[in-house]
N, C-alpha and C positions, 0 to 999 in steps of 0.2 A: 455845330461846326466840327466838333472833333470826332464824330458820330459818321462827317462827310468824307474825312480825312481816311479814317480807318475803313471808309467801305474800299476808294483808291488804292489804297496799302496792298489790299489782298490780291487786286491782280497780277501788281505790278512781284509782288513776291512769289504769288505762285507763278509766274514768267521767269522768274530767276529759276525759281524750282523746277519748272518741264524741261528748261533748258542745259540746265546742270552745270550753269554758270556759277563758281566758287573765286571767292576774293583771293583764296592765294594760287588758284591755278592764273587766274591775271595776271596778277602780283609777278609769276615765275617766267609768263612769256613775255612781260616787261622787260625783265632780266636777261634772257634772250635777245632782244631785239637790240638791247642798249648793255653790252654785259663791266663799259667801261663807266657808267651809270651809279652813283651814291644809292645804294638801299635806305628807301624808305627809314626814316628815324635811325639813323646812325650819320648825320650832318654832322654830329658836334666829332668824330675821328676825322683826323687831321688829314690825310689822304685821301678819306671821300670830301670833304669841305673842299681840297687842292682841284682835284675833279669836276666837282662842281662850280667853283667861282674862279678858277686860275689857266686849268687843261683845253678851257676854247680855245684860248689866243697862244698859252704859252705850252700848247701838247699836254700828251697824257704824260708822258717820262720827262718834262721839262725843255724838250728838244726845241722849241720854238716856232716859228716859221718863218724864214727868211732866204738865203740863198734859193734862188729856181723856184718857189710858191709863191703864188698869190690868192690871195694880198699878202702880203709884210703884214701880220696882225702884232707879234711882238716878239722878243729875240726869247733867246734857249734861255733856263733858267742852270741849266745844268752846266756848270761849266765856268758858267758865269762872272767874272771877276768882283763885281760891285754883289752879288750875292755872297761869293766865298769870304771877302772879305772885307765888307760894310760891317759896323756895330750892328746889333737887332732893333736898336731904337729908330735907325734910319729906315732902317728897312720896311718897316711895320709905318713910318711916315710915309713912304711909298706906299704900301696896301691902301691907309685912311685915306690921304690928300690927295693920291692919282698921279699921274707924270702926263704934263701939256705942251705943249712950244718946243721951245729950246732943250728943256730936259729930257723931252725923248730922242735926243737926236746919238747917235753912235758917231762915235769920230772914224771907228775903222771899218764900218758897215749902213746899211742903209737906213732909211729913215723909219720909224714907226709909225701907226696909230696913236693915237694920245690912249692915255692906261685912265679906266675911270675910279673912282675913291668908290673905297667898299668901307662903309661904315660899321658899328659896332652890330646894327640890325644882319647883316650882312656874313660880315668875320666877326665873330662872335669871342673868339681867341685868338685874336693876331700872334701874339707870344709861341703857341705851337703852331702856329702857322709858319713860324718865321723860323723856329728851329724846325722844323721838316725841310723850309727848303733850303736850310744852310747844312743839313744832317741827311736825311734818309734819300735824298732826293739827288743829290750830289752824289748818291753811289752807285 
Protein backbone atom coordinates (compact mmCIF):
# COMPACT_ATOMS: atom_id res chain seq x y z
CA UNK A 1 0.00 0.00 0.00
CA UNK A 2 2.47 2.40 0.79
CA UNK A 3 4.76 1.20 -2.09
CA UNK A 4 1.14 2.46 -4.24
CA UNK A 5 1.08 5.79 -2.39
CA UNK A 6 4.70 6.83 -3.10
CA UNK A 7 4.45 5.62 -6.87
CA UNK A 8 1.18 8.68 -6.93
CA UNK A 9 3.48 11.04 -4.78
CA UNK A 10 5.97 11.50 -7.78
CA UNK A 11 3.88 12.81 -10.19
CA UNK A 12 1.84 14.74 -8.44
CA UNK A 13 5.29 16.40 -7.13
CA UNK A 14 7.18 16.47 -10.11
CA UNK A 15 3.66 18.62 -11.36
CA UNK A 16 4.36 21.12 -8.70
CA UNK A 17 7.88 20.94 -9.92
CA UNK A 18 7.49 21.59 -14.10
CA UNK A 19 5.06 24.13 -12.96
CA UNK A 20 7.02 26.13 -10.43
CA UNK A 21 4.24 26.24 -8.27
CA UNK A 22 5.73 27.43 -4.63
CA UNK A 23 3.66 27.56 -1.30
CA UNK A 24 4.66 30.99 -0.53
CA UNK A 25 4.53 32.54 -3.99
CA UNK A 26 0.37 31.28 -3.24
CA UNK A 27 0.64 32.26 0.07
CA UNK A 28 1.71 36.16 -1.36
CA UNK A 29 -1.08 36.24 -4.19
CA UNK A 30 -3.55 35.26 -1.38
CA UNK A 31 -2.27 38.50 0.24
CA UNK A 32 -3.02 40.26 -2.97
CA UNK A 33 -6.37 39.37 -3.49
CA UNK A 34 -7.53 39.74 0.23
CA UNK A 35 -4.72 42.19 1.65
CA UNK A 36 -7.47 43.19 4.54
CA UNK A 37 -7.16 39.21 5.32
CA UNK A 38 -5.45 37.65 8.88
CA UNK A 39 -2.09 35.97 7.75
CA UNK A 40 -2.02 32.67 7.98
CA UNK A 41 -0.98 31.65 11.88
CA UNK A 42 -1.13 35.09 13.46
CA UNK A 43 -5.14 34.58 14.43
CA UNK A 44 -4.18 34.87 18.02
CA UNK A 45 -3.01 39.17 17.34
CA UNK A 46 -5.83 40.97 18.27
CA UNK A 47 -6.48 42.99 14.97
CA UNK A 48 -6.35 40.12 12.68
CA UNK A 49 -8.76 38.02 15.12
CA UNK A 50 -11.02 41.75 14.77
CA UNK A 51 -10.75 41.04 10.88
CA UNK A 52 -11.49 37.90 10.91
CA UNK A 53 -14.44 37.33 13.34
CA UNK A 54 -15.84 41.02 13.77
CA UNK A 55 -14.77 43.24 10.27
CA UNK A 56 -17.81 41.42 8.04
CA UNK A 57 -20.59 42.84 9.83
CA UNK A 58 -19.03 45.65 11.83
CA UNK A 59 -16.17 47.03 8.96
CA UNK A 60 -12.61 46.78 8.78
CA UNK A 61 -12.15 50.31 10.93
CA UNK A 62 -15.28 49.63 13.11
CA UNK A 63 -17.52 51.87 10.88
CA UNK A 64 -20.30 49.52 10.75
CA UNK A 65 -23.07 49.41 8.33
CA UNK A 66 -25.98 51.19 8.62
CA UNK A 67 -27.27 54.49 7.21
CA UNK A 68 -27.72 54.15 3.17
CA UNK A 69 -26.28 50.14 3.06
CA UNK A 70 -27.67 47.29 2.77
CA UNK A 71 -28.18 45.12 4.71
CA UNK A 72 -28.00 46.78 8.14
CA UNK A 73 -25.51 43.87 9.26
CA UNK A 74 -24.49 45.73 12.55
CA UNK A 75 -23.81 49.24 13.88
CA UNK A 76 -20.13 51.12 13.92
CA UNK A 77 -18.12 49.83 16.72
CA UNK A 78 -16.13 53.08 16.73
CA UNK A 79 -17.67 55.61 18.22
CA UNK A 80 -19.82 53.61 20.02
CA UNK A 81 -21.37 54.56 23.36
CA UNK A 82 -22.06 50.97 24.90
CA UNK A 83 -18.44 50.03 23.69
CA UNK A 84 -16.70 53.30 25.08
CA UNK A 85 -18.35 52.99 28.02
CA UNK A 86 -19.63 49.49 29.01
CA UNK A 87 -17.29 47.45 31.83
CA UNK A 88 -15.23 44.79 29.58
CA UNK A 89 -17.08 42.03 31.31
CA UNK A 90 -20.26 43.07 29.48
CA UNK A 91 -18.78 43.40 26.63
CA UNK A 92 -17.05 40.19 26.31
CA UNK A 93 -20.93 38.70 27.47
CA UNK A 94 -21.82 40.24 24.16
CA UNK A 95 -18.87 38.59 22.13
CA UNK A 96 -19.87 34.78 24.03
CA UNK A 97 -23.85 34.95 24.27
CA UNK A 98 -24.58 36.99 20.89
CA UNK A 99 -27.41 39.92 20.88
CA UNK A 100 -31.15 38.57 19.58
CA UNK A 101 -34.65 40.31 19.80
CA UNK A 102 -34.98 43.06 21.70
CA UNK A 103 -31.29 43.62 22.51
CA UNK A 104 -30.22 44.45 19.14
CA UNK A 105 -32.60 46.92 18.59
CA UNK A 106 -31.00 50.88 18.71
CA UNK A 107 -33.44 53.38 20.03
CA UNK A 108 -31.97 56.20 17.84
CA UNK A 109 -31.26 54.00 14.65
CA UNK A 110 -32.27 51.14 12.79
CA UNK A 111 -32.81 47.77 13.58
CA UNK A 112 -30.02 44.93 13.33
CA UNK A 113 -29.27 41.48 12.54
CA UNK A 114 -29.07 39.33 15.57
CA UNK A 115 -24.96 39.19 16.55
CA UNK A 116 -24.12 35.31 16.91
CA UNK A 117 -21.93 33.96 20.26
CA UNK A 118 -18.34 33.45 19.42
CA UNK A 119 -17.29 30.85 21.82
CA UNK A 120 -13.89 30.25 23.45
CA UNK A 121 -13.16 27.87 20.13
CA UNK A 122 -13.81 30.91 18.29
CA UNK A 123 -12.34 34.15 20.38
CA UNK A 124 -9.84 32.59 21.94
CA UNK A 125 -9.10 35.90 24.01
CA UNK A 126 -12.09 37.78 24.52
CA UNK A 127 -10.05 40.01 27.16
CA UNK A 128 -7.80 41.60 24.15
CA UNK A 129 -10.52 41.46 22.16
CA UNK A 130 -12.32 43.75 24.22
CA UNK A 131 -9.59 46.12 25.16
CA UNK A 132 -8.72 46.74 21.17
CA UNK A 133 -12.06 47.62 20.75
CA UNK A 134 -12.48 49.85 23.70
CA UNK A 135 -8.51 51.14 22.93
CA UNK A 136 -6.74 50.81 19.48
CA UNK A 137 -9.95 50.74 17.47
CA UNK A 138 -11.66 53.91 18.93
CA UNK A 139 -8.73 55.84 17.55
Amino acid sequence: MRAKLAVLAVPVFAGFMAAGVSVPAVAQQQANLFPQAPLVGENMNTRNLYRLRCATCHGANGEGTGTGEFPRLAPALRGNPFIQNAPPGLIIQVIRKGRSGRQRLYRDGPAYSNMPSFGVELVPNADELTAFLKGDLQK
